[in-house]
N, CA, C and O atoms as a Tripos MOL2 file, in Angstrom:
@<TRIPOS>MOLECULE
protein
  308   307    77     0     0
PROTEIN
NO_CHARGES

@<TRIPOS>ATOM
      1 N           0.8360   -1.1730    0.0000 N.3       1 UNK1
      2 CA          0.0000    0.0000    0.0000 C.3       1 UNK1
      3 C           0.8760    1.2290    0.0000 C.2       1 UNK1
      4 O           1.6280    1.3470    0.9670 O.2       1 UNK1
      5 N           0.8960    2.0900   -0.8580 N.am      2 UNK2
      6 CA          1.4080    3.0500   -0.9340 C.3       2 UNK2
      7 C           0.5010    4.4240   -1.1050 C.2       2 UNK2
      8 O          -0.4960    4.4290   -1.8270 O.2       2 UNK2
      9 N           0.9240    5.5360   -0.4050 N.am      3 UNK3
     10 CA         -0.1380    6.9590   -0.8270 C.3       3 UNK3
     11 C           0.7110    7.6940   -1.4270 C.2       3 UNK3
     12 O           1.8680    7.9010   -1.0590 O.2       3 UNK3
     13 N           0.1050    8.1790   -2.5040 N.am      4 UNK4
     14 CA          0.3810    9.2570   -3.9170 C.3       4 UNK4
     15 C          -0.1570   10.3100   -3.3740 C.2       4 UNK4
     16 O          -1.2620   10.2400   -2.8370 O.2       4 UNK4
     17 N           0.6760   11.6510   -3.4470 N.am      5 UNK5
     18 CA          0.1660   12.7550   -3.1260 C.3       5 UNK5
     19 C           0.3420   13.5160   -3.8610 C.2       5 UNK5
     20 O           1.5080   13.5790   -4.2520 O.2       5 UNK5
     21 N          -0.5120   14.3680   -4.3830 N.am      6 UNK6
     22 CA         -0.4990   15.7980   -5.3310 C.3       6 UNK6
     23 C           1.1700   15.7770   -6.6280 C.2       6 UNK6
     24 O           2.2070   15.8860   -5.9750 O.2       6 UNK6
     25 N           1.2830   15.7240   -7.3460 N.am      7 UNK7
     26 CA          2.4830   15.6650   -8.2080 C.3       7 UNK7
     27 C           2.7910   17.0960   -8.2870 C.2       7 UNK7
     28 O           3.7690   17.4450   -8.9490 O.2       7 UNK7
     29 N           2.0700   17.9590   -7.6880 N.am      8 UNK8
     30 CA          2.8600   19.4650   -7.4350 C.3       8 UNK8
     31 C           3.5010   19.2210   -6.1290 C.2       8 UNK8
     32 O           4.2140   20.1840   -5.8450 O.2       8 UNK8
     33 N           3.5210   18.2320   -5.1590 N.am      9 UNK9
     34 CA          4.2130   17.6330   -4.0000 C.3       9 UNK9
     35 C           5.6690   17.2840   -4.0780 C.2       9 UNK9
     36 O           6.7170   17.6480   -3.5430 O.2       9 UNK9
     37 N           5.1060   16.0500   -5.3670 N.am     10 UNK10
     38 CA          6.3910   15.3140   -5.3210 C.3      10 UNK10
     39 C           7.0240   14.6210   -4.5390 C.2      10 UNK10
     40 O           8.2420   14.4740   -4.4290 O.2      10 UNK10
     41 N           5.7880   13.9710   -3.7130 N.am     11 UNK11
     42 CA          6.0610   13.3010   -2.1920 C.3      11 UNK11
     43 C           5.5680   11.7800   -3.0060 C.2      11 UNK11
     44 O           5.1080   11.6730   -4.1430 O.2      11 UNK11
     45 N           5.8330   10.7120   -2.0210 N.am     12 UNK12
     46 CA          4.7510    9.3650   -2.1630 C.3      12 UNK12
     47 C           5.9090    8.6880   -0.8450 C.2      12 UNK12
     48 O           7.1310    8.5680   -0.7590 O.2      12 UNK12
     49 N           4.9070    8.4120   -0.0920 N.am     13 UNK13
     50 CA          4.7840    7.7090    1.4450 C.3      13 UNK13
     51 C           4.9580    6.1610    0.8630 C.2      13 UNK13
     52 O           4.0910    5.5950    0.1970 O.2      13 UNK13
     53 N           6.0240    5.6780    1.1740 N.am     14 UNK14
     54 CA          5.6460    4.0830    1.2560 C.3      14 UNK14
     55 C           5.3670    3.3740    2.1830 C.2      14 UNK14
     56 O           5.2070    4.0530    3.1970 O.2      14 UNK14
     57 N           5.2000    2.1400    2.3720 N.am     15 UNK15
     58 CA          4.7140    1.7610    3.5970 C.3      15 UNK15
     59 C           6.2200    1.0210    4.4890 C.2      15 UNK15
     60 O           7.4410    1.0380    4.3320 O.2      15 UNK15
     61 N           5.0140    0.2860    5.6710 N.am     16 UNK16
     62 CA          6.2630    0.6000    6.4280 C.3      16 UNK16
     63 C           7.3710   -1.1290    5.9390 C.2      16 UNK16
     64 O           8.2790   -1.5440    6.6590 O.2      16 UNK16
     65 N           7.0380   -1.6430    4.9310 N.am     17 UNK17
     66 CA          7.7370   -2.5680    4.9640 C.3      17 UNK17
     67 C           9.2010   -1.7740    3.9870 C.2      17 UNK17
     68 O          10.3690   -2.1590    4.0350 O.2      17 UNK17
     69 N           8.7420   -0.7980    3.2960 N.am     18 UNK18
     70 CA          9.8310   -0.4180    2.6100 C.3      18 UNK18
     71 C          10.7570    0.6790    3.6320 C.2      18 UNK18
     72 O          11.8490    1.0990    3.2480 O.2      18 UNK18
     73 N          10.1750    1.0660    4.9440 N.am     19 UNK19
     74 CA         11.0680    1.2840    5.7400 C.3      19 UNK19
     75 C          12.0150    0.3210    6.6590 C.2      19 UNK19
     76 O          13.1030    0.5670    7.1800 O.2      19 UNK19
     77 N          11.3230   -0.7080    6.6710 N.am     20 UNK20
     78 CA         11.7560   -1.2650    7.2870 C.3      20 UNK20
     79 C          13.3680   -2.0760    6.5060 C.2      20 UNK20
     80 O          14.3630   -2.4060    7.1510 O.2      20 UNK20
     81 N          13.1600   -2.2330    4.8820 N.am     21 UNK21
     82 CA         14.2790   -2.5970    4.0050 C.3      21 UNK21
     83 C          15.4860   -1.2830    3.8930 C.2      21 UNK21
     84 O          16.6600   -1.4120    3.5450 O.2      21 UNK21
     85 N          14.8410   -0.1280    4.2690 N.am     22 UNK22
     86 CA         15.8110    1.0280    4.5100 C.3      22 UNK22
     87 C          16.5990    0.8010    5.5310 C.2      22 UNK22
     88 O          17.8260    0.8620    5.4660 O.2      22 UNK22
     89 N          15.6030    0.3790    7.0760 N.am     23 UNK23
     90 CA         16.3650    0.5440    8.0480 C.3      23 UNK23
     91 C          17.4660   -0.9370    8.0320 C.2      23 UNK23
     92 O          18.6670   -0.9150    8.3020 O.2      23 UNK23
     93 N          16.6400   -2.1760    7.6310 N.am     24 UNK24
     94 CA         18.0970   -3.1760    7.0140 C.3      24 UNK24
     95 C          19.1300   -3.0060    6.7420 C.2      24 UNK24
     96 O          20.1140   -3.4170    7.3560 O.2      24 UNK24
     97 N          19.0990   -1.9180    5.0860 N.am     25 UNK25
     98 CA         20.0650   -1.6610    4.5940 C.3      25 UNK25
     99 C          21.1380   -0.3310    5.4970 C.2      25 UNK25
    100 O          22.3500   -0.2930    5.2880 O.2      25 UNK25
    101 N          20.6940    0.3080    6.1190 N.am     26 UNK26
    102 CA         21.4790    0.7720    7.3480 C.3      26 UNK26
    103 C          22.1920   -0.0910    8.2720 C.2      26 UNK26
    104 O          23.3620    0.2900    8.3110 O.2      26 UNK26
    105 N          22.0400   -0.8690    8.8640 N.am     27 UNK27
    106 CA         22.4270   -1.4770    9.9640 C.3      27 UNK27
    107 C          23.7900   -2.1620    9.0940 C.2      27 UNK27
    108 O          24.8550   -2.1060    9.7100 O.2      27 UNK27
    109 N          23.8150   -2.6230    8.0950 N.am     28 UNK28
    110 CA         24.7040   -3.2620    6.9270 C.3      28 UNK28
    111 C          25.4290   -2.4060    6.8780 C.2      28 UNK28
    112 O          26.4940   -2.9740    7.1190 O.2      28 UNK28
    113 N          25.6250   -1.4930    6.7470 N.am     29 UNK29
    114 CA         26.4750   -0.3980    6.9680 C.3      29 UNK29
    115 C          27.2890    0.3370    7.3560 C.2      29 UNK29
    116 O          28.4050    0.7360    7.0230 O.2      29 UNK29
    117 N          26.6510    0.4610    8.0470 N.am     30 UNK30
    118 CA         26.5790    1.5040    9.4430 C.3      30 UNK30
    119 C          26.7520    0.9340   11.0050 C.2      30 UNK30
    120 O          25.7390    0.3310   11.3590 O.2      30 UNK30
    121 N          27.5250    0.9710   11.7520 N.am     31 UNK31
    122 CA         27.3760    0.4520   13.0340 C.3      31 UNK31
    123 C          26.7220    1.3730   14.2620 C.2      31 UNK31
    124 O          25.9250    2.2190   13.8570 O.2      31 UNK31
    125 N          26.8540    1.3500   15.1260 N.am     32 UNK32
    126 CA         26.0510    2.3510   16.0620 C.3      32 UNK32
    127 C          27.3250    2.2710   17.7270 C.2      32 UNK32
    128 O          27.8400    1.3930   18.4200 O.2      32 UNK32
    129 N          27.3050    3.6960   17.6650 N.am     33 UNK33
    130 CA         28.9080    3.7210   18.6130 C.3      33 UNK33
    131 C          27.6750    4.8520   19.5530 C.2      33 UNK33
    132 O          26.6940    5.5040   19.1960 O.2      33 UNK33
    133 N          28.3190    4.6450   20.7710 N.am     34 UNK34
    134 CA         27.9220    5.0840   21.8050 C.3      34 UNK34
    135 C          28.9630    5.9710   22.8020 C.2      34 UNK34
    136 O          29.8950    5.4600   23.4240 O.2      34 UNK34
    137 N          28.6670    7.1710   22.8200 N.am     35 UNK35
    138 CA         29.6990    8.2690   23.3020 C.3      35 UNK35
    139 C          29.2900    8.8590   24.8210 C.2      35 UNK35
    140 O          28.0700    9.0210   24.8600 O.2      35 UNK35
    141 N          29.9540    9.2350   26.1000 N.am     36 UNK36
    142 CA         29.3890   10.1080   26.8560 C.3      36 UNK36
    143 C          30.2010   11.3840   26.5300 C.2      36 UNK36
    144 O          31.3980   11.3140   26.2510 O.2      36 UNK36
    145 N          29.3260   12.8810   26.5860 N.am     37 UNK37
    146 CA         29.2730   14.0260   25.7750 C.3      37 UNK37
    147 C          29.0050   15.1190   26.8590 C.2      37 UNK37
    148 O          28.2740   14.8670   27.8170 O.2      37 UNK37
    149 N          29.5980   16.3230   26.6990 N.am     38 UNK38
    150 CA         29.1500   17.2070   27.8250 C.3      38 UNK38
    151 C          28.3350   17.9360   26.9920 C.2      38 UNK38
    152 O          28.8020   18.5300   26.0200 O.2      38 UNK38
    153 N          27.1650   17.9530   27.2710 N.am     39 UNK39
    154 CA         26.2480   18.8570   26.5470 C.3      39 UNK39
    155 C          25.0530   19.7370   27.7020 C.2      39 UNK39
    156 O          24.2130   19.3910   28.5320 O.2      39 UNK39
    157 N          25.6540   21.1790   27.0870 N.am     40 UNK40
    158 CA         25.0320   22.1330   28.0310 C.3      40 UNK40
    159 C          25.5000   22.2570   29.4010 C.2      40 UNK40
    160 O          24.8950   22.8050   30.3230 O.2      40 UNK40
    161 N          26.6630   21.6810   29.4440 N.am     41 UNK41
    162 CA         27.5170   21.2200   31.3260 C.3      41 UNK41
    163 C          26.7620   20.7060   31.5890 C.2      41 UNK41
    164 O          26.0730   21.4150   32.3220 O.2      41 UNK41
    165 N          26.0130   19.0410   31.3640 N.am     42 UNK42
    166 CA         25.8020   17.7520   31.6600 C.3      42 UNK42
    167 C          26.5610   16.6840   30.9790 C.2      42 UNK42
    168 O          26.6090   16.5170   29.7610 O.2      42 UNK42
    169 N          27.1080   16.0270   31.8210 N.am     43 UNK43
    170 CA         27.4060   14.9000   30.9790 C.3      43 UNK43
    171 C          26.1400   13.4990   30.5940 C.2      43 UNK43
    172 O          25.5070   12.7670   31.3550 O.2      43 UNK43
    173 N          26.1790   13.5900   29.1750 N.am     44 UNK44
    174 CA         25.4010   12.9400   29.1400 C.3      44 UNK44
    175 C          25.3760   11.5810   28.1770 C.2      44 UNK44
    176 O          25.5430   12.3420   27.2250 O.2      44 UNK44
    177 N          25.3300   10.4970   27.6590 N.am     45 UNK45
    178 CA         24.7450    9.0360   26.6800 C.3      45 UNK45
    179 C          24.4950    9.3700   25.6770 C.2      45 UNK45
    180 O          23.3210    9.7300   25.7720 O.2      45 UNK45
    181 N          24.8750    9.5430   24.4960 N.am     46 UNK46
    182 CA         24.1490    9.5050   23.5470 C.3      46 UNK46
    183 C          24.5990    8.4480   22.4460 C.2      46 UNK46
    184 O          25.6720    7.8480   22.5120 O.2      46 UNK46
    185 N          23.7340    8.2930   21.4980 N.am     47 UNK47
    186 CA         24.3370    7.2950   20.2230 C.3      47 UNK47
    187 C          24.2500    7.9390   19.0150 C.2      47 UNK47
    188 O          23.8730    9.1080   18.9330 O.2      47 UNK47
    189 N          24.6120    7.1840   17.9430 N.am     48 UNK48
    190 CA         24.7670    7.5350   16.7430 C.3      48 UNK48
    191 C          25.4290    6.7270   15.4440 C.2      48 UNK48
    192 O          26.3760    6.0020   15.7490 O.2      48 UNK48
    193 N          25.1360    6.7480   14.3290 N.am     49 UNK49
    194 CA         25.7560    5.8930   13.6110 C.3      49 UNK49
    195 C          26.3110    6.1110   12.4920 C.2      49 UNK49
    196 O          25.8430    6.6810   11.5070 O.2      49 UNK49
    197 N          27.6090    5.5200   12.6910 N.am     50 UNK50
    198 CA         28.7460    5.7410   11.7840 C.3      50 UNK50
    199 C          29.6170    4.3890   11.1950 C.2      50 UNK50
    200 O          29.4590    3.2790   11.7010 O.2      50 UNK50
    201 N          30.3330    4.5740   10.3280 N.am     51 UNK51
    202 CA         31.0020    3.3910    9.5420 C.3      51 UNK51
    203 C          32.0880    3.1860   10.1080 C.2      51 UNK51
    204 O          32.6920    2.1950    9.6980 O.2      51 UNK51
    205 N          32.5600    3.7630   10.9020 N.am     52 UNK52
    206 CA         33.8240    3.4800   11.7260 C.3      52 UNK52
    207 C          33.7000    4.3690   13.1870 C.2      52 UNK52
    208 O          32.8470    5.1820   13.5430 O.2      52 UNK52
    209 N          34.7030    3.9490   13.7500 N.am     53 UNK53
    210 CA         34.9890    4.3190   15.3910 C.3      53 UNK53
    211 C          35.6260    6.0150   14.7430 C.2      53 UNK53
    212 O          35.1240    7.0630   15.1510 O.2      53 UNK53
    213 N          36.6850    5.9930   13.7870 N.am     54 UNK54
    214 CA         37.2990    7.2780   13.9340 C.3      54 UNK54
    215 C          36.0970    8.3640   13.2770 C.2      54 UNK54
    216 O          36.3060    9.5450   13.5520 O.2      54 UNK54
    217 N          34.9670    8.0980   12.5080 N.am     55 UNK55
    218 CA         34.5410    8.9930   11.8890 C.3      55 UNK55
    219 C          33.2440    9.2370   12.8850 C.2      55 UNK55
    220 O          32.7470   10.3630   12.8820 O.2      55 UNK55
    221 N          32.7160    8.2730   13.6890 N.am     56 UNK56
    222 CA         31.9490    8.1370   14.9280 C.3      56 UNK56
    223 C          32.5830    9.6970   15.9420 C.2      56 UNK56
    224 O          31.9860   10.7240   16.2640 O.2      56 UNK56
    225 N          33.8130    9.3020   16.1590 N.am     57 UNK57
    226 CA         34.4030   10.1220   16.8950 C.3      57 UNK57
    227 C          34.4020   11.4370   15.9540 C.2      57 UNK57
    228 O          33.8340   12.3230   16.5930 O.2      57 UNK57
    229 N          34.7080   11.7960   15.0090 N.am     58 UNK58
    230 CA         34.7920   13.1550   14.3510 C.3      58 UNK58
    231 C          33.0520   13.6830   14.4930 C.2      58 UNK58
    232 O          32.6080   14.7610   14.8880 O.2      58 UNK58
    233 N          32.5050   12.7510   14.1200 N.am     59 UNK59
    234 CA         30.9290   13.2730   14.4550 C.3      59 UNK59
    235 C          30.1560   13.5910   15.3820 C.2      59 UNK59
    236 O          29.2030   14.3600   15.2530 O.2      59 UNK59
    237 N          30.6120   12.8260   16.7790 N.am     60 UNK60
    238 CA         30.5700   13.3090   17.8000 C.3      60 UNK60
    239 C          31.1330   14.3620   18.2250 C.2      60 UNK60
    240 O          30.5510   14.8740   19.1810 O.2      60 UNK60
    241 N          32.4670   15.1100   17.7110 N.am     61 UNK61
    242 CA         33.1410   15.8760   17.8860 C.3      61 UNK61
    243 C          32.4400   18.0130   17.1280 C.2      61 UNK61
    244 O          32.4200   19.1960   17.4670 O.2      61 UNK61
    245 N          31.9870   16.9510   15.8570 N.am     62 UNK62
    246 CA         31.2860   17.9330   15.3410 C.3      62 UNK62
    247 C          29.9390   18.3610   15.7460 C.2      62 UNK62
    248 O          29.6440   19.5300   15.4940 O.2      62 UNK62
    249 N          29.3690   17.8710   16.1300 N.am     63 UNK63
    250 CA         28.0470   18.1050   16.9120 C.3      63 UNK63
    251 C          28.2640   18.4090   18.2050 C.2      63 UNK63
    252 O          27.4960   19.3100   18.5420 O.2      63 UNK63
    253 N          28.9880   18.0480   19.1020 N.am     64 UNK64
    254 CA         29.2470   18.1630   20.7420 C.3      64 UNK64
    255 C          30.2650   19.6930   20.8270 C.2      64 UNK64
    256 O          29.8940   20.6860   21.4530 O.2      64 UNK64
    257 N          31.2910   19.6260   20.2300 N.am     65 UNK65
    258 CA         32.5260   20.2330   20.1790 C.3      65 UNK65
    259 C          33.3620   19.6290   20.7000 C.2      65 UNK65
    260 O          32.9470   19.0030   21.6750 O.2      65 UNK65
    261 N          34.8450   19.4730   20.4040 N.am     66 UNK66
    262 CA         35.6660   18.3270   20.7890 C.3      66 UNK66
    263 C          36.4460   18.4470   22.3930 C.2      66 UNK66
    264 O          37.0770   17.6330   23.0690 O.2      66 UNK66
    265 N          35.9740   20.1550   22.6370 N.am     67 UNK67
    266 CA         36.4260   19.6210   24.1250 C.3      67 UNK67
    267 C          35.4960   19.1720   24.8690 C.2      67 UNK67
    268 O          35.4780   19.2090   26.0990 O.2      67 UNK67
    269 N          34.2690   18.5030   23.7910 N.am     68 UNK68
    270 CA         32.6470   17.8320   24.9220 C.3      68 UNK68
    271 C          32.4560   16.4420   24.7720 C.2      68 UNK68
    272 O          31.4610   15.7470   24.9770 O.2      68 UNK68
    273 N          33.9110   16.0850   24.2640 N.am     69 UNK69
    274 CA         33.7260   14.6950   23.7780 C.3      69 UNK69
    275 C          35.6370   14.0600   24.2720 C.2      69 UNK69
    276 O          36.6190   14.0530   23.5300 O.2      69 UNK69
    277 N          35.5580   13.6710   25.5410 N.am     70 UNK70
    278 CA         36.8020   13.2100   25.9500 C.3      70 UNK70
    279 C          37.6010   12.0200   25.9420 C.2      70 UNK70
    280 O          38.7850   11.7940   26.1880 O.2      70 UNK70
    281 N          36.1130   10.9610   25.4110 N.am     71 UNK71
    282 CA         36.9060    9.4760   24.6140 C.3      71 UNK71
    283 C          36.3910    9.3070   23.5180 C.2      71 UNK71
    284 O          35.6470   10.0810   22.9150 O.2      71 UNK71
    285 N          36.8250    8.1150   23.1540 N.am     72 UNK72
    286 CA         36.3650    7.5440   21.9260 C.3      72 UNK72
    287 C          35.2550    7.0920   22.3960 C.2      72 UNK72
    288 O          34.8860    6.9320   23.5600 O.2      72 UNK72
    289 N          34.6690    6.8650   21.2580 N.am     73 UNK73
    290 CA         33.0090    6.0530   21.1310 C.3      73 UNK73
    291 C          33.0600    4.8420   21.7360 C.2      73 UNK73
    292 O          34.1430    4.6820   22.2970 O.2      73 UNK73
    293 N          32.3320    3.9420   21.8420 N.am     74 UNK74
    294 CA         32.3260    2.1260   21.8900 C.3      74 UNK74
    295 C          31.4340    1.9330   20.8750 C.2      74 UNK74
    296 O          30.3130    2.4310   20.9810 O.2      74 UNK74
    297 N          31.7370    1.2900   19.8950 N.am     75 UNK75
    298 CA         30.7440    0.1550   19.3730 C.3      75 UNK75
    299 C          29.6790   -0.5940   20.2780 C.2      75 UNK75
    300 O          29.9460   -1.4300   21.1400 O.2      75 UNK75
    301 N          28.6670   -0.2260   19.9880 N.am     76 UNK76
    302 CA         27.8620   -0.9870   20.5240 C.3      76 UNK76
    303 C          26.6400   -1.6060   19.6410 C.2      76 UNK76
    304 O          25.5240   -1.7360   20.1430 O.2      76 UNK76
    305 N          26.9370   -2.0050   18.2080 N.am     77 UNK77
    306 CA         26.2110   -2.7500   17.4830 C.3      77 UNK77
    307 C          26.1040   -2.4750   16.3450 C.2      77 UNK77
    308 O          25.4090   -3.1700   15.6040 O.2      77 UNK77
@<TRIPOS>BOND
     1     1     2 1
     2     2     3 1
     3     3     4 2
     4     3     5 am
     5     5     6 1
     6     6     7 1
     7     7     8 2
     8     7     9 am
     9     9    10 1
    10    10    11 1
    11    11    12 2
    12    11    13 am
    13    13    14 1
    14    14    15 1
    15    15    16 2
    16    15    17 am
    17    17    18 1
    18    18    19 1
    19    19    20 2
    20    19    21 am
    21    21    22 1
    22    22    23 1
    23    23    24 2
    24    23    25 am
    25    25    26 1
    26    26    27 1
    27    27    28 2
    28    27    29 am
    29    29    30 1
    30    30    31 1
    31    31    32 2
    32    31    33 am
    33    33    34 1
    34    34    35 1
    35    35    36 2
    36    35    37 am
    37    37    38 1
    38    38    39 1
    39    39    40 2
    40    39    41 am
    41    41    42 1
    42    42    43 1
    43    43    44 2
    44    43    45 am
    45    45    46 1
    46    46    47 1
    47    47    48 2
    48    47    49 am
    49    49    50 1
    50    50    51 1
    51    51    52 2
    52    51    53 am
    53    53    54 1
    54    54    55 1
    55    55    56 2
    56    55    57 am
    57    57    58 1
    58    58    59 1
    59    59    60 2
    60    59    61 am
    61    61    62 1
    62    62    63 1
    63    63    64 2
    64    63    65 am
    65    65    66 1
    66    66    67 1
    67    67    68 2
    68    67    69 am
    69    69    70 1
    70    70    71 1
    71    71    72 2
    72    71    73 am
    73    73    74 1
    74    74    75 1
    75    75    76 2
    76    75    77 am
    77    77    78 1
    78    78    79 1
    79    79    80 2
    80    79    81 am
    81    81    82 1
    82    82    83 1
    83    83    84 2
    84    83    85 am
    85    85    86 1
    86    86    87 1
    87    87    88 2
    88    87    89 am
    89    89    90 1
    90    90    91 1
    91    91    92 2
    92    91    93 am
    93    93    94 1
    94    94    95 1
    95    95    96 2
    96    95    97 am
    97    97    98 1
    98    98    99 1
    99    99   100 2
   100    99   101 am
   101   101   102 1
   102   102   103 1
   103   103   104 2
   104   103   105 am
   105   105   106 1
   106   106   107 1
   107   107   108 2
   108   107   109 am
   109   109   110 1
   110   110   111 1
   111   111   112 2
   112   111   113 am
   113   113   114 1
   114   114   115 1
   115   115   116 2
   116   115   117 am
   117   117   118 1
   118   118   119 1
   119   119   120 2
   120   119   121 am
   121   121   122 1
   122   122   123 1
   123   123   124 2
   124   123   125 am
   125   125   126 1
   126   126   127 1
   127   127   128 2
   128   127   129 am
   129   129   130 1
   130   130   131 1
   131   131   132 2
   132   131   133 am
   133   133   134 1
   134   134   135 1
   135   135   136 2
   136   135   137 am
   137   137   138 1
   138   138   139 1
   139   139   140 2
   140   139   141 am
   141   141   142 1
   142   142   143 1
   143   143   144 2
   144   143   145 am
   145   145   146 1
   146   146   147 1
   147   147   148 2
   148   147   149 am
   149   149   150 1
   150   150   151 1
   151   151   152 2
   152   151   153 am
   153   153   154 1
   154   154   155 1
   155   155   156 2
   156   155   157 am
   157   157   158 1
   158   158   159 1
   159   159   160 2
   160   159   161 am
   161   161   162 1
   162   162   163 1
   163   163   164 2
   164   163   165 am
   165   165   166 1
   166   166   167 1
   167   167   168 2
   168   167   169 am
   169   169   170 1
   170   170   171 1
   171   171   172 2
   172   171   173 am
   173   173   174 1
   174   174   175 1
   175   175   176 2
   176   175   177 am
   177   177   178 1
   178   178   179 1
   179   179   180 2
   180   179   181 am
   181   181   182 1
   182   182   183 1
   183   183   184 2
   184   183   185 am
   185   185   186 1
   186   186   187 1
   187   187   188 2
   188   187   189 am
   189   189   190 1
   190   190   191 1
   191   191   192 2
   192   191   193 am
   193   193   194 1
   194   194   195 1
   195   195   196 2
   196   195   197 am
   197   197   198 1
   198   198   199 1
   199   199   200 2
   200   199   201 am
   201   201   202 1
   202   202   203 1
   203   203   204 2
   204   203   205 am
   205   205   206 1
   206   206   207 1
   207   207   208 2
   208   207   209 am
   209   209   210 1
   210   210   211 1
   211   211   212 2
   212   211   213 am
   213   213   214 1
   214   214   215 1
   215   215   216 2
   216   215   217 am
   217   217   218 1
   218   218   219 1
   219   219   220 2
   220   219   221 am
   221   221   222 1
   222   222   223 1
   223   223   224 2
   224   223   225 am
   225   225   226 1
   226   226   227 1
   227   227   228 2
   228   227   229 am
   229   229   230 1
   230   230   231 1
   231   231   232 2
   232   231   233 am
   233   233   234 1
   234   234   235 1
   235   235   236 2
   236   235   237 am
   237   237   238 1
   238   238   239 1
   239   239   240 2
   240   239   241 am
   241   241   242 1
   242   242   243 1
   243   243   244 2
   244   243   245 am
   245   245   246 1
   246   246   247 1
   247   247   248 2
   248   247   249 am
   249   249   250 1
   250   250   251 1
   251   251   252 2
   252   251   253 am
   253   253   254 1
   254   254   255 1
   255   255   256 2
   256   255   257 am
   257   257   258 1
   258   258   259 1
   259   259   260 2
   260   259   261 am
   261   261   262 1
   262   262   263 1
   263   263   264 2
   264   263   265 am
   265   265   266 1
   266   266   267 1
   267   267   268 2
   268   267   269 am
   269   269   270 1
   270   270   271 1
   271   271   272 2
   272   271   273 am
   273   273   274 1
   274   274   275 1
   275   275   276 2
   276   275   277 am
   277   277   278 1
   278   278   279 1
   279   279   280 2
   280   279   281 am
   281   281   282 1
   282   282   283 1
   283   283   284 2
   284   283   285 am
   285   285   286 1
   286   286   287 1
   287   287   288 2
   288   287   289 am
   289   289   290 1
   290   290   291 1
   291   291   292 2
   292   291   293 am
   293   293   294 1
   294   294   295 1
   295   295   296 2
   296   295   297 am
   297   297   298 1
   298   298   299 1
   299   299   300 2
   300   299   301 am
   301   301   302 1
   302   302   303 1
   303   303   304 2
   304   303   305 am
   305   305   306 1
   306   306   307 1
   307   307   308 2
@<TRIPOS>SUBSTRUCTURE
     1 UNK1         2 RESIDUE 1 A UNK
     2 UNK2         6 RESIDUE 1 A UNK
     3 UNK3        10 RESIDUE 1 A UNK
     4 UNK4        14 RESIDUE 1 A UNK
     5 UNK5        18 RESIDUE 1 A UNK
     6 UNK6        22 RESIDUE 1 A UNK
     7 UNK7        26 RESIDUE 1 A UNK
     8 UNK8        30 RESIDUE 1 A UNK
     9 UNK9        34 RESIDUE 1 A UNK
    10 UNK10       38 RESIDUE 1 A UNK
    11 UNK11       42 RESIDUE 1 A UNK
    12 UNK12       46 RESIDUE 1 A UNK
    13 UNK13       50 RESIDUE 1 A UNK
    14 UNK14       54 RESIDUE 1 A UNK
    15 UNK15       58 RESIDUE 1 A UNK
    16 UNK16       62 RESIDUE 1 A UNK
    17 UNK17       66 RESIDUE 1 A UNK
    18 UNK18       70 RESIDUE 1 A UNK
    19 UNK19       74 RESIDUE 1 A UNK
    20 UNK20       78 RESIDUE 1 A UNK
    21 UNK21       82 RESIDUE 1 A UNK
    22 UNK22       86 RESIDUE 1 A UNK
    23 UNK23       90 RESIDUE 1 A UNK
    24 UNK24       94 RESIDUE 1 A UNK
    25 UNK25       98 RESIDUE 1 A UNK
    26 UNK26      102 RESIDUE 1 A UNK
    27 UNK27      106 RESIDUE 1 A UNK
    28 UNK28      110 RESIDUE 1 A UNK
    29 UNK29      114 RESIDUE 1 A UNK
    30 UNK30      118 RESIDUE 1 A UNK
    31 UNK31      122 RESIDUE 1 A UNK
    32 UNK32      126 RESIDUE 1 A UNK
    33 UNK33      130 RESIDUE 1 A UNK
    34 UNK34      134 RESIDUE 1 A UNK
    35 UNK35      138 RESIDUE 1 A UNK
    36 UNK36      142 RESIDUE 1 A UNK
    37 UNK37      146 RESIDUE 1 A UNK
    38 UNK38      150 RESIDUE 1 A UNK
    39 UNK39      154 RESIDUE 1 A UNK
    40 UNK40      158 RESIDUE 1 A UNK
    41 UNK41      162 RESIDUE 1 A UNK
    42 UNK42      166 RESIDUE 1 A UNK
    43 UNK43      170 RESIDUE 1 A UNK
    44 UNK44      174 RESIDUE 1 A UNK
    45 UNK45      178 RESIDUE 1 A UNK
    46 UNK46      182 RESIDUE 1 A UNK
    47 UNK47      186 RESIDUE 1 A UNK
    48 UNK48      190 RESIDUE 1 A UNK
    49 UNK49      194 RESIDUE 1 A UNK
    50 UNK50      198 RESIDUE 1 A UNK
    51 UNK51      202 RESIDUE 1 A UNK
    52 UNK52      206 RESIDUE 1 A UNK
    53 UNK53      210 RESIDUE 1 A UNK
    54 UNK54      214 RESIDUE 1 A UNK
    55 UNK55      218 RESIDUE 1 A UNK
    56 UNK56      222 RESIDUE 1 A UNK
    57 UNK57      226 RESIDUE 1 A UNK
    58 UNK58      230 RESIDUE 1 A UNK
    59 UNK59      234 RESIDUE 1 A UNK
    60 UNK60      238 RESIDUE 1 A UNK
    61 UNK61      242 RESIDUE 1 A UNK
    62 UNK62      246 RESIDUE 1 A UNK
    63 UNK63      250 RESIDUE 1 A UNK
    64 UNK64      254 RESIDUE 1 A UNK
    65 UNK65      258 RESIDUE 1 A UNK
    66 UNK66      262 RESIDUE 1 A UNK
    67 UNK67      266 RESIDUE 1 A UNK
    68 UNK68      270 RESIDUE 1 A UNK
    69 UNK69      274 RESIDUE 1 A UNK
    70 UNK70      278 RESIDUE 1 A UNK
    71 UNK71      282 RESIDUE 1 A UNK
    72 UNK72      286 RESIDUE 1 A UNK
    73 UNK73      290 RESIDUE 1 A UNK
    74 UNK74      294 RESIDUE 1 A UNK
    75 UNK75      298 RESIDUE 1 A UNK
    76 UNK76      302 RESIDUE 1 A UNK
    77 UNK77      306 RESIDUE 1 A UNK
């Protein structure tokens, strides 16, 4: 089942099995590294997913700022 919307849109919703072959083809990919981050002066958990530990870490670095990010990531799946 799919919904077609207006072709002045240029949208069309698929359903959720074709998200679900998206989110597949992610995980194949992509691993998911887990950082603690000082954000806002809390330290806090967050995740995210990247193809490696070093680019995990640059991304965390770019979003946090790198003096808010004091280790490396862990892989965690």
């Amino acid at each position: 089942m799919q919904m077609i919307l207006p072709k002045s849109l240029g949208l069309r919703i698929e359903t959720f099995s074709h998200i679900n072959q998206i989110s597949f083809m992610l995980n194949i990919y992509m691993k998911r590294y887990k950082a603690t981050v000082n954000a806002a002066g809390m330290w806090v958990e967050t995740i995210l997913y990247a193809q490696n530990q070093a680019q995990a870490y640059r991304l965390f670095q770019a979003i946090f700022g790198a003096n808010n990010v004091p280790h490396q990531p862990l892989q965690i799946g």
